[in-house]
N, C-alpha and C positions, 0 to 999 in steps of 0.2 A: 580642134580643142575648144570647148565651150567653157566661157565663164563661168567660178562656183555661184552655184542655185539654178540656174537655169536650165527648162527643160528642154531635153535636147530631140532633135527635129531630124526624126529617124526615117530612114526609107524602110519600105511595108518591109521591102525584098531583105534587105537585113538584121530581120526581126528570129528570134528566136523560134527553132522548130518546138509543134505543141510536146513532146517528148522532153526534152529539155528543160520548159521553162515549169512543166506539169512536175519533173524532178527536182528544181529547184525550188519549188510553193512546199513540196512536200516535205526535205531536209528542213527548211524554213522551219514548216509549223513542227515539227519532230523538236528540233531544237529549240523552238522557244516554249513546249511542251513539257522537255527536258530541264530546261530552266528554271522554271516555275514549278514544277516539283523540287530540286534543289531548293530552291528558296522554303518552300514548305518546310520540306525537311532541315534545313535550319534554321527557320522561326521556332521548329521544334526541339531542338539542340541534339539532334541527330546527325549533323556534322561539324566537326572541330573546324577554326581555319576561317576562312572565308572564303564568300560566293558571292561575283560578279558575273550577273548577267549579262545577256546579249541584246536585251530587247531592243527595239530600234534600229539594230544593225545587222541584223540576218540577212537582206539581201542582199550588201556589201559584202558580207563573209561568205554567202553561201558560190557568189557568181567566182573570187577567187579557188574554193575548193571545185569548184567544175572546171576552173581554168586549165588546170595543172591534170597534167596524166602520170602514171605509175613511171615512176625513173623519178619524177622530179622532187624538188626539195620546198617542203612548207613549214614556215616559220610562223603559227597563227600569234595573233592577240588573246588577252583575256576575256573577250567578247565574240570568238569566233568561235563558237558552239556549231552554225552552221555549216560553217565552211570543213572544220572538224571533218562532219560526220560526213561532206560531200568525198573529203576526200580519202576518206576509208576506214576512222576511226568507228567502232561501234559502240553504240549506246553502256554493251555491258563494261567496255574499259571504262569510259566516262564514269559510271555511277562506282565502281570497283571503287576507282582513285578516290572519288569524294567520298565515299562511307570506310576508307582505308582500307580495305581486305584486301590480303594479302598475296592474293591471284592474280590481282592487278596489275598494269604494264610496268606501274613502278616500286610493287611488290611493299606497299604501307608504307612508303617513306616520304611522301608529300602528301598533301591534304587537298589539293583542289585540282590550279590547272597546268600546275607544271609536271605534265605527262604527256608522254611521244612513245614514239618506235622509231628510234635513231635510223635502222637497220631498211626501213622504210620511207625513209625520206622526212619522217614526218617528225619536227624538232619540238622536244619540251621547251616549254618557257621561259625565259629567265626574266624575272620581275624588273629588271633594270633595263626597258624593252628598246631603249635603240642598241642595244647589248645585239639584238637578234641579229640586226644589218652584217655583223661582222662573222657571225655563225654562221650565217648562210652565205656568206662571201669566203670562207673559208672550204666549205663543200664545194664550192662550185670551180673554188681553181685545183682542188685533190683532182677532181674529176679532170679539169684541163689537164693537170699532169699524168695521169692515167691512159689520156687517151679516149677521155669518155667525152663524147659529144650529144645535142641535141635536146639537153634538160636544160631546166628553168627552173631557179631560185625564188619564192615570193617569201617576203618578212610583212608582217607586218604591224601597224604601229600605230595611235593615235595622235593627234597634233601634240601633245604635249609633248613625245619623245622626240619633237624634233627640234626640239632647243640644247638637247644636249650635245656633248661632245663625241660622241660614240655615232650621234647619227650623219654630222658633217664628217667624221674623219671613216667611217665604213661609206656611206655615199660617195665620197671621194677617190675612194680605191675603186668602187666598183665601176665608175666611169674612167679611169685611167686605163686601168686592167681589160675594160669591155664587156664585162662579165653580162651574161642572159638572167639580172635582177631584175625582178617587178618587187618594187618597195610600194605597200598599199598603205596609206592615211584615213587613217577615216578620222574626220575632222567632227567632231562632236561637241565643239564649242570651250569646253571645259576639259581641261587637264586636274582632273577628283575635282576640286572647286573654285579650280583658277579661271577665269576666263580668257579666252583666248586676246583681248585688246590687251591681255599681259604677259601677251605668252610673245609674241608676233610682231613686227611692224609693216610688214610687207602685208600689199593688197590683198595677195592671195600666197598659200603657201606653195599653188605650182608652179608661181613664179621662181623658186628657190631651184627649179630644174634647169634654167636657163643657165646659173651660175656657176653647177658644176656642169655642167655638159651634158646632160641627159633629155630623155625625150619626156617632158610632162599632160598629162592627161586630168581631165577632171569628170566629173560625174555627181549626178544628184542620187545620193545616197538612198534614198527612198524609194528609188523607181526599180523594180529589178529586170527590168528590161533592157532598163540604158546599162545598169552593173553588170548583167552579161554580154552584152554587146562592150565596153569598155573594157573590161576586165581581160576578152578575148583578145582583142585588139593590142592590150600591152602585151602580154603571153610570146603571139605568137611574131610580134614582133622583135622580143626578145630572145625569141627560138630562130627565129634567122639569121640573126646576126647585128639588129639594132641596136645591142649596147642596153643599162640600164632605163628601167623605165619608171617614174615615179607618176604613182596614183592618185591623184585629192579627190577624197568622196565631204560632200557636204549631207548632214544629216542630223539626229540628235538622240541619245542614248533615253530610252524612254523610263528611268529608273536612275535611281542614284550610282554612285561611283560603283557599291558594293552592298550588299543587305541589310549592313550596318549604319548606310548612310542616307536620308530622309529628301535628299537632291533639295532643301527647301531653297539655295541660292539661286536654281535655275530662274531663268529669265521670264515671269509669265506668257511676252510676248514673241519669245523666241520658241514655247511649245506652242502657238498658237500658227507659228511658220510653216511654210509649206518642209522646211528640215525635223518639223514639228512629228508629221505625219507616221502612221505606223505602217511599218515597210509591208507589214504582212496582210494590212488589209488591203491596200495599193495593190499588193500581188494578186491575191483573189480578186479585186474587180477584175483586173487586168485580165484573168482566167475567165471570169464570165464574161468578158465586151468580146474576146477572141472568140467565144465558143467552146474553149475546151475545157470548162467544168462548170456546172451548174449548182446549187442551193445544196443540194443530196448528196452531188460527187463531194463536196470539200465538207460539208459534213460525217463521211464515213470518211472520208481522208484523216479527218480529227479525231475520231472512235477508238480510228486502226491505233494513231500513234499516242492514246493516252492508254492504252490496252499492252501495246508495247513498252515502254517506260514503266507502267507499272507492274508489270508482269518480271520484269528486269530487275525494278528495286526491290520486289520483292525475294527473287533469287537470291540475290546477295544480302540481302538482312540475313537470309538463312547461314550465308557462309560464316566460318569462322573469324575472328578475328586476327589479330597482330599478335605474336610474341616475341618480347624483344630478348627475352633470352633462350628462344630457339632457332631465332633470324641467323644465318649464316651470311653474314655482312662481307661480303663482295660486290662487288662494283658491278654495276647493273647488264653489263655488256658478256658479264659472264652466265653461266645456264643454271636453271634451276634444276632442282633437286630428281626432275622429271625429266631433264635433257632438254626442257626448252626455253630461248634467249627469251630474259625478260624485252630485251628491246628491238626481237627479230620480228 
Protein backbone atom coordinates (compact mmCIF):
# COMPACT_ATOMS: atom_id res chain seq x y z
CA UNK A 1 0.00 0.00 0.00
CA UNK A 2 1.67 3.35 -0.96
CA UNK A 3 1.24 6.55 0.63
CA UNK A 4 -1.40 9.26 -0.99
CA UNK A 5 0.67 11.06 -4.04
CA UNK A 6 3.25 8.80 -4.42
CA UNK A 7 4.12 7.15 -7.55
CA UNK A 8 4.00 3.76 -7.23
CA UNK A 9 7.07 1.59 -8.27
CA UNK A 10 5.48 -1.06 -10.50
CA UNK A 11 6.99 -4.29 -11.83
CA UNK A 12 7.29 -4.25 -15.96
CA UNK A 13 5.53 -7.99 -15.49
CA UNK A 14 2.38 -6.35 -13.86
CA UNK A 15 1.85 -3.64 -16.18
CA UNK A 16 -1.27 -3.58 -18.20
CA UNK A 17 -1.63 -5.73 -21.45
CA UNK A 18 -1.48 -3.15 -24.69
CA UNK A 19 -5.21 -4.27 -25.30
CA UNK A 20 -6.48 -3.02 -22.09
CA UNK A 21 -4.87 -0.03 -21.35
CA UNK A 22 -5.27 0.99 -25.44
CA UNK A 23 -9.21 0.40 -24.21
CA UNK A 24 -8.97 2.27 -21.32
CA UNK A 25 -7.23 5.75 -23.29
CA UNK A 26 -10.06 5.18 -25.53
CA UNK A 27 -13.41 5.26 -23.08
CA UNK A 28 -11.05 7.97 -21.36
CA UNK A 29 -10.99 10.21 -24.37
CA UNK A 30 -14.93 9.17 -25.42
CA UNK A 31 -15.82 10.52 -22.19
CA UNK A 32 -14.25 13.39 -21.68
CA UNK A 33 -15.33 14.07 -25.27
CA UNK A 34 -18.66 13.51 -24.16
CA UNK A 35 -18.30 15.79 -21.51
CA UNK A 36 -17.32 18.65 -23.23
CA UNK A 37 -20.06 18.54 -25.60
CA UNK A 38 -22.46 18.31 -22.54
CA UNK A 39 -20.94 21.34 -21.37
CA UNK A 40 -21.32 22.99 -24.79
CA UNK A 41 -24.63 22.20 -24.95
CA UNK A 42 -25.43 23.85 -21.70
CA UNK A 43 -23.58 26.95 -22.00
CA UNK A 44 -26.11 26.74 -24.75
CA UNK A 45 -29.35 26.13 -22.68
CA UNK A 46 -29.99 23.02 -24.41
CA UNK A 47 -29.98 21.17 -21.14
CA UNK A 48 -32.11 21.82 -18.15
CA UNK A 49 -30.47 20.65 -14.63
CA UNK A 50 -27.16 20.42 -14.38
CA UNK A 51 -23.77 19.07 -15.73
CA UNK A 52 -20.81 17.78 -13.79
CA UNK A 53 -17.90 16.78 -15.38
CA UNK A 54 -15.45 14.18 -15.19
CA UNK A 55 -12.38 15.89 -16.19
CA UNK A 56 -9.43 14.95 -14.20
CA UNK A 57 -10.74 11.83 -13.21
CA UNK A 58 -11.27 9.44 -16.03
CA UNK A 59 -8.61 7.25 -15.21
CA UNK A 60 -9.86 6.62 -11.90
CA UNK A 61 -13.30 5.99 -13.31
CA UNK A 62 -12.37 4.32 -16.24
CA UNK A 63 -9.90 1.42 -14.40
CA UNK A 64 -13.10 0.83 -11.87
CA UNK A 65 -15.55 0.23 -14.98
CA UNK A 66 -12.88 -2.35 -16.50
CA UNK A 67 -12.58 -3.80 -13.00
CA UNK A 68 -15.97 -5.23 -12.77
CA UNK A 69 -17.44 -8.05 -15.18
CA UNK A 70 -21.23 -8.68 -16.28
CA UNK A 71 -22.97 -10.15 -12.89
CA UNK A 72 -21.49 -7.43 -10.83
CA UNK A 73 -22.91 -4.36 -9.35
CA UNK A 74 -21.67 -0.44 -10.10
CA UNK A 75 -22.61 2.29 -8.18
CA UNK A 76 -20.70 5.34 -10.10
CA UNK A 77 -20.13 8.88 -9.08
CA UNK A 78 -21.21 12.13 -10.82
CA UNK A 79 -17.82 12.28 -12.46
CA UNK A 80 -17.68 8.69 -13.67
CA UNK A 81 -18.57 9.36 -17.30
CA UNK A 82 -15.70 6.81 -17.98
CA UNK A 83 -16.07 4.25 -15.92
CA UNK A 84 -19.92 4.43 -17.29
CA UNK A 85 -19.28 3.82 -20.60
CA UNK A 86 -16.31 0.91 -19.70
CA UNK A 87 -18.81 -0.77 -18.16
CA UNK A 88 -21.56 -1.01 -20.60
CA UNK A 89 -23.42 2.12 -20.57
CA UNK A 90 -23.77 3.75 -24.16
CA UNK A 91 -23.12 6.99 -25.24
CA UNK A 92 -26.88 7.14 -26.75
CA UNK A 93 -28.39 6.53 -22.97
CA UNK A 94 -26.08 9.14 -21.69
CA UNK A 95 -27.01 11.90 -24.10
CA UNK A 96 -31.01 10.46 -24.23
CA UNK A 97 -30.98 11.27 -20.22
CA UNK A 98 -29.18 14.76 -20.52
CA UNK A 99 -31.34 16.23 -23.50
CA UNK A 100 -34.56 14.24 -21.75
CA UNK A 101 -36.04 12.17 -24.48
CA UNK A 102 -38.25 10.04 -23.68
CA UNK A 103 -36.54 6.71 -24.96
CA UNK A 104 -34.07 7.06 -22.56
CA UNK A 105 -33.35 4.51 -19.69
CA UNK A 106 -35.18 6.82 -17.39
CA UNK A 107 -37.89 7.61 -19.86
CA UNK A 108 -37.49 11.96 -19.23
CA UNK A 109 -37.90 11.90 -15.66
CA UNK A 110 -34.27 13.09 -14.58
CA UNK A 111 -32.24 15.44 -16.17
CA UNK A 112 -28.49 14.43 -15.90
CA UNK A 113 -26.90 11.60 -14.08
CA UNK A 114 -29.24 9.85 -12.10
CA UNK A 115 -29.58 7.01 -14.62
CA UNK A 116 -28.92 3.13 -14.54
CA UNK A 117 -30.19 -0.16 -15.54
CA UNK A 118 -31.02 -1.60 -12.34
CA UNK A 119 -31.60 -4.92 -14.10
CA UNK A 120 -27.94 -4.82 -15.06
CA UNK A 121 -26.19 -4.20 -12.29
CA UNK A 122 -25.66 -0.80 -13.05
CA UNK A 123 -27.24 1.66 -10.23
CA UNK A 124 -28.71 5.33 -10.84
CA UNK A 125 -27.30 7.88 -8.57
CA UNK A 126 -28.64 9.19 -5.64
CA UNK A 127 -27.19 12.75 -4.96
CA UNK A 128 -26.78 12.07 -1.27
CA UNK A 129 -23.73 9.94 -2.40
CA UNK A 130 -22.61 7.90 0.73
CA UNK A 131 -26.44 6.92 0.26
CA UNK A 132 -24.76 4.60 -2.53
CA UNK A 133 -22.59 2.36 0.19
CA UNK A 134 -25.86 1.18 1.43
CA UNK A 135 -27.45 0.24 -2.21
CA UNK A 136 -25.00 -1.60 -3.19
CA UNK A 137 -24.61 -3.40 0.26
CA UNK A 138 -28.05 -4.14 0.04
CA UNK A 139 -27.71 -6.11 -3.66
CA UNK A 140 -25.05 -7.76 -2.54
CA UNK A 141 -26.52 -9.61 0.40
CA UNK A 142 -30.14 -10.23 -1.90
CA UNK A 143 -27.52 -12.09 -3.93
CA UNK A 144 -25.99 -13.79 -0.60
CA UNK A 145 -29.53 -14.88 0.13
CA UNK A 146 -30.25 -16.21 -3.28
CA UNK A 147 -27.44 -18.24 -3.46
CA UNK A 148 -25.64 -16.06 -5.82
CA UNK A 149 -21.98 -16.04 -5.53
CA UNK A 150 -18.83 -14.66 -7.10
CA UNK A 151 -19.89 -10.68 -7.88
CA UNK A 152 -18.49 -7.54 -6.76
CA UNK A 153 -20.14 -4.41 -5.53
CA UNK A 154 -18.15 -1.01 -6.34
CA UNK A 155 -19.73 2.51 -4.98
CA UNK A 156 -18.37 5.20 -5.44
CA UNK A 157 -17.71 8.45 -3.85
CA UNK A 158 -15.65 11.51 -3.30
CA UNK A 159 -13.91 12.56 -0.02
CA UNK A 160 -16.47 14.77 0.92
CA UNK A 161 -19.17 11.79 1.22
CA UNK A 162 -17.13 10.39 3.76
CA UNK A 163 -17.88 12.60 6.49
CA UNK A 164 -21.19 11.53 6.43
CA UNK A 165 -23.33 9.26 8.41
CA UNK A 166 -24.43 6.97 5.65
CA UNK A 167 -20.74 6.30 4.83
CA UNK A 168 -19.46 5.06 8.41
CA UNK A 169 -22.78 3.16 9.16
CA UNK A 170 -22.83 1.24 5.16
CA UNK A 171 -18.90 0.72 5.58
CA UNK A 172 -19.61 -0.72 8.84
CA UNK A 173 -22.03 -3.37 7.82
CA UNK A 174 -20.19 -4.08 4.94
CA UNK A 175 -16.97 -5.27 6.97
CA UNK A 176 -19.10 -7.12 9.62
CA UNK A 177 -21.22 -8.84 7.03
CA UNK A 178 -17.77 -9.52 4.59
CA UNK A 179 -19.51 -8.35 1.76
CA UNK A 180 -17.18 -8.43 -1.84
CA UNK A 181 -17.27 -4.04 -1.60
CA UNK A 182 -14.77 -2.17 -3.41
CA UNK A 183 -15.84 1.55 -2.04
CA UNK A 184 -13.62 3.84 -4.43
CA UNK A 185 -12.71 7.70 -3.13
CA UNK A 186 -11.50 9.76 -5.43
CA UNK A 187 -10.03 12.30 -3.15
CA UNK A 188 -10.10 15.57 -5.26
CA UNK A 189 -9.37 17.92 -2.51
CA UNK A 190 -12.60 19.77 -2.48
CA UNK A 191 -16.06 18.62 -1.31
CA UNK A 192 -17.94 21.74 -4.32
CA UNK A 193 -15.78 24.25 -2.30
CA UNK A 194 -14.81 22.95 0.97
CA UNK A 195 -11.55 21.94 1.28
CA UNK A 196 -10.46 18.92 2.53
CA UNK A 197 -8.21 20.48 5.98
CA UNK A 198 -12.12 20.87 6.70
CA UNK A 199 -13.48 17.88 5.69
CA UNK A 200 -10.83 15.36 7.52
CA UNK A 201 -8.30 15.26 10.34
CA UNK A 202 -6.76 12.02 9.68
CA UNK A 203 -3.37 11.94 7.61
CA UNK A 204 -4.93 10.19 5.14
CA UNK A 205 -8.42 9.06 4.48
CA UNK A 206 -7.18 5.17 4.05
CA UNK A 207 -6.23 5.27 7.17
CA UNK A 208 -10.11 5.19 8.14
CA UNK A 209 -9.87 1.42 6.57
CA UNK A 210 -7.83 0.42 9.50
CA UNK A 211 -10.75 1.27 11.84
CA UNK A 212 -13.43 -0.61 10.48
CA UNK A 213 -11.66 -3.59 9.52
CA UNK A 214 -11.12 -3.35 5.91
CA UNK A 215 -8.32 -3.78 3.61
CA UNK A 216 -7.27 -0.20 2.32
CA UNK A 217 -5.48 0.81 -0.78
CA UNK A 218 -4.32 3.90 -2.32
CA UNK A 219 -3.40 5.25 -5.73
CA UNK A 220 -2.26 8.34 -7.74
CA UNK A 221 -5.23 9.23 -9.32
CA UNK A 222 -3.60 10.50 -12.48
CA UNK A 223 -1.63 7.69 -13.42
CA UNK A 224 -3.87 5.11 -15.31
CA UNK A 225 -1.62 2.50 -15.13
CA UNK A 226 -1.29 2.33 -11.32
CA UNK A 227 -5.63 2.77 -11.48
CA UNK A 228 -5.69 -0.33 -13.34
CA UNK A 229 -3.35 -2.23 -11.63
CA UNK A 230 -4.97 -0.97 -8.11
CA UNK A 231 -8.34 -1.06 -8.97
CA UNK A 232 -7.73 -4.97 -10.21
CA UNK A 233 -6.15 -5.65 -7.15
CA UNK A 234 -9.17 -4.62 -4.80
CA UNK A 235 -11.75 -6.36 -7.36
CA UNK A 236 -10.45 -9.39 -7.23
CA UNK A 237 -9.52 -9.55 -3.92
CA UNK A 238 -12.93 -8.81 -3.12
CA UNK A 239 -14.09 -11.59 -5.52
CA UNK A 240 -12.22 -14.03 -3.25
CA UNK A 241 -13.30 -13.66 -0.31
CA UNK A 242 -11.21 -10.56 1.29
CA UNK A 243 -13.99 -8.71 2.76
CA UNK A 244 -14.44 -4.98 1.84
CA UNK A 245 -12.00 -2.96 0.22
CA UNK A 246 -11.56 0.73 0.41
CA UNK A 247 -9.94 2.82 -2.57
CA UNK A 248 -8.12 6.41 -1.87
CA UNK A 249 -7.18 7.79 -5.33
CA UNK A 250 -5.24 11.27 -4.95
CA UNK A 251 -6.06 13.51 -7.87
CA UNK A 252 -7.87 16.93 -8.69
CA UNK A 253 -10.98 17.56 -10.68
CA UNK A 254 -9.81 19.71 -13.44
CA UNK A 255 -13.02 22.02 -13.65
CA UNK A 256 -15.26 23.28 -11.21
CA UNK A 257 -17.89 21.32 -8.95
CA UNK A 258 -20.52 21.63 -11.91
CA UNK A 259 -20.86 24.15 -15.23
CA UNK A 260 -22.16 26.55 -13.05
CA UNK A 261 -19.40 26.84 -10.88
CA UNK A 262 -16.08 29.03 -12.00
CA UNK A 263 -13.68 26.51 -9.31
CA UNK A 264 -11.99 30.30 -8.65
CA UNK A 265 -11.29 28.73 -4.66
CA UNK A 266 -9.17 25.97 -6.09
CA UNK A 267 -5.71 26.28 -4.68
CA UNK A 268 -3.32 27.83 -7.59
CA UNK A 269 -0.64 25.53 -6.22
CA UNK A 270 -2.48 22.61 -5.81
CA UNK A 271 -3.28 22.50 -9.86
CA UNK A 272 0.26 23.20 -10.36
CA UNK A 273 0.70 19.53 -8.33
CA UNK A 274 1.47 16.52 -9.72
CA UNK A 275 -2.72 15.54 -8.42
CA UNK A 276 -2.67 18.80 -10.81
CA UNK A 277 -1.97 16.68 -13.84
CA UNK A 278 -4.48 15.62 -16.70
CA UNK A 279 -5.09 12.00 -16.43
CA UNK A 280 -5.63 11.81 -20.12
CA UNK A 281 -2.58 13.32 -21.19
CA UNK A 282 -0.50 10.99 -18.72
CA UNK A 283 -2.33 8.18 -20.43
CA UNK A 284 -1.28 8.99 -24.14
CA UNK A 285 2.42 9.71 -23.16
CA UNK A 286 1.99 6.52 -21.37
CA UNK A 287 0.71 4.96 -24.82
CA UNK A 288 3.53 6.49 -26.90
CA UNK A 289 6.76 5.60 -24.28
CA UNK A 290 5.06 1.84 -24.48
CA UNK A 291 4.80 1.75 -28.03
CA UNK A 292 1.37 1.30 -28.56
CA UNK A 293 0.13 4.27 -30.06
CA UNK A 294 1.75 6.92 -31.83
CA UNK A 295 0.81 10.95 -32.88
CA UNK A 296 -1.91 9.53 -35.82
CA UNK A 297 -3.18 6.52 -33.86
CA UNK A 298 -4.51 8.81 -30.90
CA UNK A 299 -5.39 11.38 -33.27
CA UNK A 300 -7.96 9.24 -35.33
CA UNK A 301 -8.74 7.74 -31.99
CA UNK A 302 -10.08 11.57 -31.34
CA UNK A 303 -11.78 11.85 -34.84
CA UNK A 304 -13.55 8.49 -34.28
CA UNK A 305 -15.09 9.58 -30.82
CA UNK A 306 -15.92 13.27 -31.69
CA UNK A 307 -17.85 11.76 -34.89
CA UNK A 308 -19.49 9.49 -32.51
CA UNK A 309 -20.80 11.79 -29.91
CA UNK A 310 -21.88 13.98 -32.41
CA UNK A 311 -23.47 11.73 -34.66
CA UNK A 312 -25.49 10.57 -31.32
CA UNK A 313 -26.42 14.12 -30.35
CA UNK A 314 -27.51 14.67 -33.28
CA UNK A 315 -30.01 11.55 -33.42
CA UNK A 316 -31.71 12.61 -30.43
CA UNK A 317 -32.14 16.31 -31.11
CA UNK A 318 -34.21 14.65 -33.77
CA UNK A 319 -36.24 12.47 -31.28
CA UNK A 320 -39.25 13.80 -29.79
CA UNK A 321 -39.60 15.13 -26.82
CA UNK A 322 -41.60 14.59 -23.18
CA UNK A 323 -45.25 14.66 -22.73
CA UNK A 324 -46.26 14.74 -19.52
CA UNK A 325 -49.68 14.20 -20.14
CA UNK A 326 -49.11 11.24 -22.34
CA UNK A 327 -46.49 9.71 -19.82
CA UNK A 328 -47.96 6.56 -18.43
CA UNK A 329 -46.32 7.18 -14.98
CA UNK A 330 -45.38 3.78 -13.69
CA UNK A 331 -42.47 3.05 -11.84
CA UNK A 332 -39.53 2.48 -14.00
CA UNK A 333 -39.01 -1.36 -13.41
CA UNK A 334 -42.18 -1.88 -15.33
CA UNK A 335 -42.23 -2.06 -19.59
CA UNK A 336 -42.91 0.25 -21.93
CA UNK A 337 -45.30 0.62 -24.16
CA UNK A 338 -43.09 -1.65 -26.69
CA UNK A 339 -42.64 -4.60 -24.10
CA UNK A 340 -39.34 -3.19 -23.07
CA UNK A 341 -38.00 -2.67 -19.16
CA UNK A 342 -36.87 0.75 -18.98
CA UNK A 343 -34.22 -0.56 -16.59
CA UNK A 344 -33.49 -4.14 -18.27
Amino acid sequence: MLPPGQPPDRNPGTLPTRERAVAAYRWMLLARILDDKFASLYRGGKIHGGVFLGRGQEALSVAVGLALKKGDVFAPLIRDAAGRLAFGETVLDAVRTYLGSPLGPMRARDGNVHRGRPREGYLPMISHLGAMISVVNGTLLARRFKGISGTVGAACLGEGGTSTGAFHEALNQAAVEKLPLVLVVANNHYAYSTHESRQFACRSLVDKAIGYGVTGHTVEGTDLAACLEVLDEAVNCARSGGGPQLVVAQLLRLCGHGEHDDAHYIDAKLRASRDGRDCLQVAAEWLRKCGWADTATLAQWHDEAVEKVETTVAQVQREPGPDPFAENWRALATKHLHGAYASA
